[in-house]
Structures are given as C-alpha cells and as structure tokens.
N, C-alpha and C positions, 0 to 999 in steps of 0.2 A: 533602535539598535539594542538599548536594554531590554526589553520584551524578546528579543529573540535570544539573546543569552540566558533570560531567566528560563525560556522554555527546553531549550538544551540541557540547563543544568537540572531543571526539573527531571529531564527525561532520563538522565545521566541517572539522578539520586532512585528513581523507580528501580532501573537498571540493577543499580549495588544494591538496594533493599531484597530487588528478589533476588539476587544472588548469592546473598550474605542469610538468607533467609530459606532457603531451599524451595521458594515458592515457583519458579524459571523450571527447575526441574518437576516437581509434581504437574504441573501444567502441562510440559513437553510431556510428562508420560501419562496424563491419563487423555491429550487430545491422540496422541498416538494408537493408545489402544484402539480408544473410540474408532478412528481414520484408520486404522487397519486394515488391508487390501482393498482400500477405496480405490478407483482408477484416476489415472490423468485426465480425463475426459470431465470428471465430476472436480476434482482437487484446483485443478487450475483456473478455473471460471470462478468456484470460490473463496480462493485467495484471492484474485485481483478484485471481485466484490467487496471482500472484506480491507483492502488498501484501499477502494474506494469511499467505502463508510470512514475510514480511520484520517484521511485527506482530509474529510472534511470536519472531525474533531481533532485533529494538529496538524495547524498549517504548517510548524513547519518540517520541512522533508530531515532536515536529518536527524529531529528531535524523534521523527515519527520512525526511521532509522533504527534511533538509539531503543527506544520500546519497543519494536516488534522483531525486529533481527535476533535477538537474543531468544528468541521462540520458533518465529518461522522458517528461518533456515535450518535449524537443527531437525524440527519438525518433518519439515520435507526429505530432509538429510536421511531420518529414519521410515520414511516411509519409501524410501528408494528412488525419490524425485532428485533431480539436479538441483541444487542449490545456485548453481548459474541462475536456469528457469526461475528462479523464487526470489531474486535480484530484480531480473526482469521484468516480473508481475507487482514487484514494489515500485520500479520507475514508471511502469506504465500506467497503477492506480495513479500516484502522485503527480505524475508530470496532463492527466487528464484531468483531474480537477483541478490543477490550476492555471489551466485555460480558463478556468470556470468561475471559481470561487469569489467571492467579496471581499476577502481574506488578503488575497491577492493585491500587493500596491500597483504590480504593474499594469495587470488589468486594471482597475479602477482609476490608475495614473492616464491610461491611454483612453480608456469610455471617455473618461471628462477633456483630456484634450482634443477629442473627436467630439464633443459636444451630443455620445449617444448615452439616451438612461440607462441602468443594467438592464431594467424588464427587458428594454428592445433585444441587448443583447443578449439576454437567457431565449427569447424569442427565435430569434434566429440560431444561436448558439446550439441551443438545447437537440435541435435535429442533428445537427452536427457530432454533437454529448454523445447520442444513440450510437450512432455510425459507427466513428472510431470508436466507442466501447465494443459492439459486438465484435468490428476489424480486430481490436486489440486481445479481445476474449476467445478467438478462434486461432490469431497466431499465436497465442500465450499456449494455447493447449496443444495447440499439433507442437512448439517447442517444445514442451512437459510431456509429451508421448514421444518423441525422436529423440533427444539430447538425454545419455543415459544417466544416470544418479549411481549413487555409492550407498547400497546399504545390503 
C-alpha cells in the first residue's frame, strides 16, 4: 500500500513542479503546434498507443492520471478533440494492459492460484493483446471523429 501512495505522490509533485514551473504549458504549446490540423484518424490511435507505452512505465492508473491529464486533455482540448474521447483512450490504454502486466497483483494473484506461468498466459493472452487493441483503436477513433470537441 505504501508504494502506491509514494507513486501518487510522486506523480502529484511532477504535476506541481510543472506547473509551478511553466514546463505543462510550454509542452502543451509546442506538441500543439507540432499536432496542428492532424486528423482524428491519426490523433487517436496515437494517444491510446502512447497510454499504452505509459501503462506500462506506471502502473498505477491514477498516478499515470495525475502526469498525463494535465497535458493530454488540454492538448486534445486545443486541437478541437473531445476531451470525453481523450478520457476514453486513457481508460482504454490502462485498463488493456492491465490484463497484461506483471505489475498487476491481481493477475499474478489469479496466474498462481490457477497454477498457470505468465509465459502461458502472455501466450495465449498476447492474441487476445492484438484484438482488443485494434477493437479499442478503431472505436477510440470513429469516437474522436463523431463526438465533437471545443476549440
């Protein structure tokens, strides 16, 4: 339980450093510029990639929450995405890898009480990984082109 508080608070103090710091905003304006009339089609497949990668350097969800909300909703915000969308594509990275991860007590809690090793289950899992990611990455994006944004 203390590990998951030190990581909250960690992600907390990131948080106030860049904001106390103007680092949050320089960030938000120059991926914006960059991201500049990108479409839905490309934006949202990339964010939930990029929740996927971040899943799996902080497990936990709302540590990972506290660091990236503070960029990517504003982000999307200005780029004329829904910020609903960009909620969605942070549940749907984080709640996919951790089906997955090692990280994970509950998995590793039920592997071992089902007597299976992870390999098996990365083995079998891992088709599965695919599936719902590309499921998730197609309805993340028809979401991100129908559901309008504010900007």
């Amino acid at each position: 339980m203390m590990s998951v508080v030190l990581i909250i608070a960690l992600a907390r103090s990131i948080t106030v450093l860049m904001g106390e710091t103007g680092l949050d905003m320089w960030i938000l304006n120059n991926a914006a510029n960059a991201l500049n009339g990108l479409s839905a089609i490309i934006f949202a497949p990339l964010s939930f990639l990029l929740y996927i990668v971040l899943s799996f350097l902080i497990p936990s969800s709302s540590g990972m929450a506290t660091v990236s909300m503070p960029i990517m909703g504003p982000l999307a915000n200005s780029l004329g995405f829904s910020t609903d969308v960009m909620i969605m594509i942070f549940s749907a990275g984080n709640g996919l890898v951790n089906l997955f991860t090692p990280t994970s007590g509950a998995i590793m809690g039920g592997l071992a009480l089902a007597k299976i090793e992870y390999s098996t289950w990365l083995k079998f899992g891992g088709k599965l990984f695919i599936i719902l990611g590309v499921v998730c990455a197609v309805i993340l994006t028809v979401a991100m082109m129908v559901i309008p944004g504010s900007a």
